[in-house]
C-alpha positions as CSV (number, residue, x, y, z in Angstrom):
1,X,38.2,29.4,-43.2
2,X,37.0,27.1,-40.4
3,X,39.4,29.8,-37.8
4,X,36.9,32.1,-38.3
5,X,33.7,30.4,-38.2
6,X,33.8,30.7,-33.9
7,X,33.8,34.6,-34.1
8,X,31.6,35.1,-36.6
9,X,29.3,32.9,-34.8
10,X,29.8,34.5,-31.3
11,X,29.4,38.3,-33.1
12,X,26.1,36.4,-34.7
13,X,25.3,34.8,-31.6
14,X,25.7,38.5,-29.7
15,X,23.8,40.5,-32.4
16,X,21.0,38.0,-32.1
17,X,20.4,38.3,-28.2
18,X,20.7,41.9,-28.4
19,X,17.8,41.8,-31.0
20,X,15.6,39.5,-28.7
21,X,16.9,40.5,-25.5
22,X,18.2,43.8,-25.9
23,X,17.7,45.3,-22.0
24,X,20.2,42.1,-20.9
25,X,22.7,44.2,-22.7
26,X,21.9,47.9,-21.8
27,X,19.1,49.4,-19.2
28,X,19.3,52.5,-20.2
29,X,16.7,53.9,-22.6
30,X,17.4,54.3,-25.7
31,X,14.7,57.4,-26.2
32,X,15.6,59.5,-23.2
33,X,18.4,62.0,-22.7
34,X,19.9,63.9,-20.5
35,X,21.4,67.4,-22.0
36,X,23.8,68.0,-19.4
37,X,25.4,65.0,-20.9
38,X,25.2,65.2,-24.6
39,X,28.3,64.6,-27.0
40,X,30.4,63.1,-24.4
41,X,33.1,60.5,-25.8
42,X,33.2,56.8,-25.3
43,X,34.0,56.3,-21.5
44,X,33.1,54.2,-18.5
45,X,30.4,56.0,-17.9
46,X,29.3,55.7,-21.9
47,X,30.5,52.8,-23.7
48,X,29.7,54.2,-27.0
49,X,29.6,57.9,-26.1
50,X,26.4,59.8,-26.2
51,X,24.7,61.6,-29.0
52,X,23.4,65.5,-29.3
53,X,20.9,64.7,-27.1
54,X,23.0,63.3,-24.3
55,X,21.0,59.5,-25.0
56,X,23.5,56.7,-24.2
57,X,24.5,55.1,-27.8
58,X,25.7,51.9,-26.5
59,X,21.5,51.6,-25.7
60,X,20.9,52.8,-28.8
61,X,22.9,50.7,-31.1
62,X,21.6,47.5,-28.6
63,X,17.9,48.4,-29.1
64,X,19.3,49.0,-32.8
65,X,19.9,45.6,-33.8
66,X,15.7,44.2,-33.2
67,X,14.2,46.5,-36.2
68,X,17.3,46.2,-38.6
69,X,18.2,42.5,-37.8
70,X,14.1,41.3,-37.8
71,X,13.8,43.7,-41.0
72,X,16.9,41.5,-42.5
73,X,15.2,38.4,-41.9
74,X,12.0,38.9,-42.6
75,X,12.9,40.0,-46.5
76,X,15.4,37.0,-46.7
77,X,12.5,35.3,-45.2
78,X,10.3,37.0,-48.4
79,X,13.0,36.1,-51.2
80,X,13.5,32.2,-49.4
81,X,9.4,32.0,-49.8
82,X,9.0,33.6,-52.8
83,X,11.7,32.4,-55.0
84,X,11.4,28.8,-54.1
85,X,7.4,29.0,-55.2
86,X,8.8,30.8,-58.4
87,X,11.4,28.1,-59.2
88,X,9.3,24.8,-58.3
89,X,6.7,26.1,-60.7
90,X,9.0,27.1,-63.4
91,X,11.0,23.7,-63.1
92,X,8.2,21.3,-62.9
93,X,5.9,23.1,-65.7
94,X,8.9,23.4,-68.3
95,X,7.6,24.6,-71.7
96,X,6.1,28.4,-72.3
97,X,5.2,28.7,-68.5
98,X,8.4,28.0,-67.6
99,X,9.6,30.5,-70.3
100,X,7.6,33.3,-69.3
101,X,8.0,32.8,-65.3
102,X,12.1,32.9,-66.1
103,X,11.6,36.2,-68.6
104,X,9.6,38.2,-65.9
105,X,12.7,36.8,-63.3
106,X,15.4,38.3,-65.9
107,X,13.8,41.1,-66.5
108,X,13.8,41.4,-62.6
109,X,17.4,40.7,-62.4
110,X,18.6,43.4,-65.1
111,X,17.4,45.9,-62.7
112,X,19.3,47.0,-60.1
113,X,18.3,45.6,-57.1
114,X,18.5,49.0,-54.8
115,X,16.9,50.7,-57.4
116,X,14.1,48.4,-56.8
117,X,13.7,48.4,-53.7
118,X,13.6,52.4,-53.6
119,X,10.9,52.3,-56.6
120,X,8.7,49.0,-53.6
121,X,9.3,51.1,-50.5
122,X,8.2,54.4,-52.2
123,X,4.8,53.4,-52.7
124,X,4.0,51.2,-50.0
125,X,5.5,54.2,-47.6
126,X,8.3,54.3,-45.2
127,X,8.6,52.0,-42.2
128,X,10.6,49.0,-40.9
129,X,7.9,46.2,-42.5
130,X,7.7,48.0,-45.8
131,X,11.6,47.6,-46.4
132,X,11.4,44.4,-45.4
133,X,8.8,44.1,-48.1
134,X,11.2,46.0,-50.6
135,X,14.5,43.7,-49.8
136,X,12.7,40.7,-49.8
137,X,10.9,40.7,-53.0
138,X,14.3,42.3,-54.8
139,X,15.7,39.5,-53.9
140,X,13.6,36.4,-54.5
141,X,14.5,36.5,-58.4
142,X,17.9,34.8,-57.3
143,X,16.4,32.4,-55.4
144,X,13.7,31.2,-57.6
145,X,16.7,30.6,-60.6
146,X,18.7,28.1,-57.9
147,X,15.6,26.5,-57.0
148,X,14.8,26.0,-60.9
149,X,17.9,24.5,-61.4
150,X,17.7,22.4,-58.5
151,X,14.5,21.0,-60.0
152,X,15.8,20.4,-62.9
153,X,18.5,18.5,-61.9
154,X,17.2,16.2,-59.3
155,X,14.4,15.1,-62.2
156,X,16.6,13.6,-64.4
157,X,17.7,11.5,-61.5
158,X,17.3,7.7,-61.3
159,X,15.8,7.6,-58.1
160,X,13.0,10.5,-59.0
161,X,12.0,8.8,-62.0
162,X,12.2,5.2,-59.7
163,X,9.7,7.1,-57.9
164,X,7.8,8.3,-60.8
165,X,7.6,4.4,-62.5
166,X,6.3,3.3,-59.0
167,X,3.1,5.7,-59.5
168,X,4.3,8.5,-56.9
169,X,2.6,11.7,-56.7
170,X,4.2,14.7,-58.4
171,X,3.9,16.7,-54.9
172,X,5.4,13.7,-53.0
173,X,8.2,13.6,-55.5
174,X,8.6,17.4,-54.7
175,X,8.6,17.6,-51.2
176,X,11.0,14.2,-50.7
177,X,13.2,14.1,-53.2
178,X,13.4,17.8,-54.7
179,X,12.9,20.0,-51.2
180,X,16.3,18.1,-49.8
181,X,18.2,18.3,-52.1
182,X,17.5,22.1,-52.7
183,X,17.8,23.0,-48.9
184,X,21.8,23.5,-48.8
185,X,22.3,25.6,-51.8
186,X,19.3,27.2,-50.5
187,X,20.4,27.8,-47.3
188,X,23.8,29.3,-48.4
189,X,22.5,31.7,-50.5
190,X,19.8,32.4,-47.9
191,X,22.5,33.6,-45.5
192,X,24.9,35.5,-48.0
193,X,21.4,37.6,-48.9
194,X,20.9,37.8,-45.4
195,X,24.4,40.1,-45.1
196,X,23.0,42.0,-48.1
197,X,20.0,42.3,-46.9
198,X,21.5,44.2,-43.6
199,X,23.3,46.6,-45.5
200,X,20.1,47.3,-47.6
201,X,18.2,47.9,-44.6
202,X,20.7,50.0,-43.0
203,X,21.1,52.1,-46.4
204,X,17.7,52.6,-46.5
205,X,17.3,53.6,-42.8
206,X,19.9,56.1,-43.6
207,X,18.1,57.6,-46.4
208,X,15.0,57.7,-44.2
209,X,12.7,55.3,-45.2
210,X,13.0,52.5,-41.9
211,X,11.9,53.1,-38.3
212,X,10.6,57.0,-37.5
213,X,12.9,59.3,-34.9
214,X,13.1,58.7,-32.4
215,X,13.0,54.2,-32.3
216,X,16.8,53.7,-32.9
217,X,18.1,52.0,-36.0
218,X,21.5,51.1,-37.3
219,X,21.1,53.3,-40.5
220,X,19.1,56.1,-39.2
221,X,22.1,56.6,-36.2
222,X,24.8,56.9,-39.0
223,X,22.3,59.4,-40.6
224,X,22.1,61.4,-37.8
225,X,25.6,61.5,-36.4
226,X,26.5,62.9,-39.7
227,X,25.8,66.9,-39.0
228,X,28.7,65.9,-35.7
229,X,31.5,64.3,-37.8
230,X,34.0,66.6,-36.8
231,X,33.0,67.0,-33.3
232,X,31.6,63.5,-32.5
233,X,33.2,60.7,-34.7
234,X,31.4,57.8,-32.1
235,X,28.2,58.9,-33.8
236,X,28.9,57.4,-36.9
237,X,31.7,55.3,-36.7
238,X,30.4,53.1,-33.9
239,X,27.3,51.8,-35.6
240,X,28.8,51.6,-38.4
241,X,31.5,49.5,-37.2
242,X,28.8,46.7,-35.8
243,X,26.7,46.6,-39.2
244,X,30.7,46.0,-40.7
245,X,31.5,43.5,-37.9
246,X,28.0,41.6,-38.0
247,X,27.7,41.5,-42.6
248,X,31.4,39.8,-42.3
249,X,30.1,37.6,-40.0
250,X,27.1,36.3,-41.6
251,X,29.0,36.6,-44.8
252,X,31.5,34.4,-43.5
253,X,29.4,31.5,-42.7
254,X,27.9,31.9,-45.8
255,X,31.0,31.2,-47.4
256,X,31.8,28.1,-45.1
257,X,28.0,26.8,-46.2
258,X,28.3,27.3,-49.7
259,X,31.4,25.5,-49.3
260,X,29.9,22.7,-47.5
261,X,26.9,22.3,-50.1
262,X,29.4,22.0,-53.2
263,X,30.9,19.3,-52.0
């Protein structure tokens, strides 16, 4: 596992400075065309080809990455936020609150989580911040159940209730004692959503529902290099070979967290 943590950081690493930087990669516009160039294939002149309207996709998948990677982490930014206020609540009240708050979490998690997401982003409207929205409050249900169990755990401790004989605060107890002890599970699970979260926000960017024509996206250039399939295979398969290449990435060093954390 550790072989692969280097090139799933460097394709990390790249995606990232594309998102912040993205004219260090490609100063071309991504907008502007020229016609006498459209459809061409993958080349010197093109790295990724060009699309119908002869725009240069290599610019296109660069400025790309910013709205689907910042969407990405702004909802597992959401769900992180969210689910750990969820789960401190529902661990430290115990009794019928912290029945009810786990109820309304189940109830969350027996629904599919796209399905939600579609049902958040259809009525506070298309656009980039409303999926992150979406993603991110589908997914905080998962994080609120570790941080509950986290809570849980770490009060039956000797040292929390060391703390507890000694007269220290409830809040005290929670930031010092629970907070650490919650941040590595946390943080694994925060980057395995965050590869879900990518392929949400592409999926719904496909579908229509992320950044308007013409701002580039990752899902809305698979969406419209699909009418070109036959003709113009770069169209789809290129962008969707970098959300593939940067979800196994992130993926991946979730798994080597997690792993870390358990032990």
């Amino acid at each position: 596992m550790r072989l692969g943590v280097v090139p799933s950081a460097l394709v990390l690493l790249a995606a990232t400075a594309a998102a912040l930087a993205p004219s260090l990669f490609s100063p071309a516009d991504p907008v502007r065309g020229d016609l006498a160039e459209r459809l061409l294939p993958p080349g010197a002149g093109h790295l990724f080809g060009t699309d119908e309207l002869g725009r240069d996709m290599f610019a296109r998948v660069v400025h790309g990455s910013a709205p689907s990677l910042q969407a990405a982490v702004i909802a597992v930014g959401i769900a992180v936020i969210a689910g750990s206020a969820i789960g401190l609540v529902a661990g430290t009240a115990r009794g019928r609150l912290d029945g009810l708050v786990m109820r309304a979490v189940e109830v969350l998690l027996a629904v599919p989580s796209f399905l939600l997401v579609l049902v958040i982003v259809a009525v506070l409207g298309p656009g980039t911040r409303e999926v992150a929205v979406g993603v991110g409050v589908s997914a905080a249900a998962v994080f609120s159940r570790i941080m509950r169990a986290e809570v849980i755990r770490v009060r039956g401790s000797g040292y929390v209730e060391a703390a507890a004989v000694c007269g220290t605060g409830r809040p005290t107890v929670l930031l010092t004692h629970v907070l650490p002890n919650a941040a590595g599970p946390l943080a694994a699970l925060a980057t395995l959503e965050l590869g879900n979260a990518i392929l949400t926000v592409a999926a719904l960017g496909f579908l229509g529902f992320g950044a308007p024509p013409p701002a580039p996206e990752w899902g809305s250039l698979i969406s419209a290099g699909r009418p070109f399939l036959a003709s113009a295979w770069w169209l789809t398969t290129v962008p969707g070979l970098v959300i593939v290449a940067v979800v196994l990435a992130v993926n991946h060093l979730g798994h080597v967290l997690r792993t870390r954390s358990e032990r």
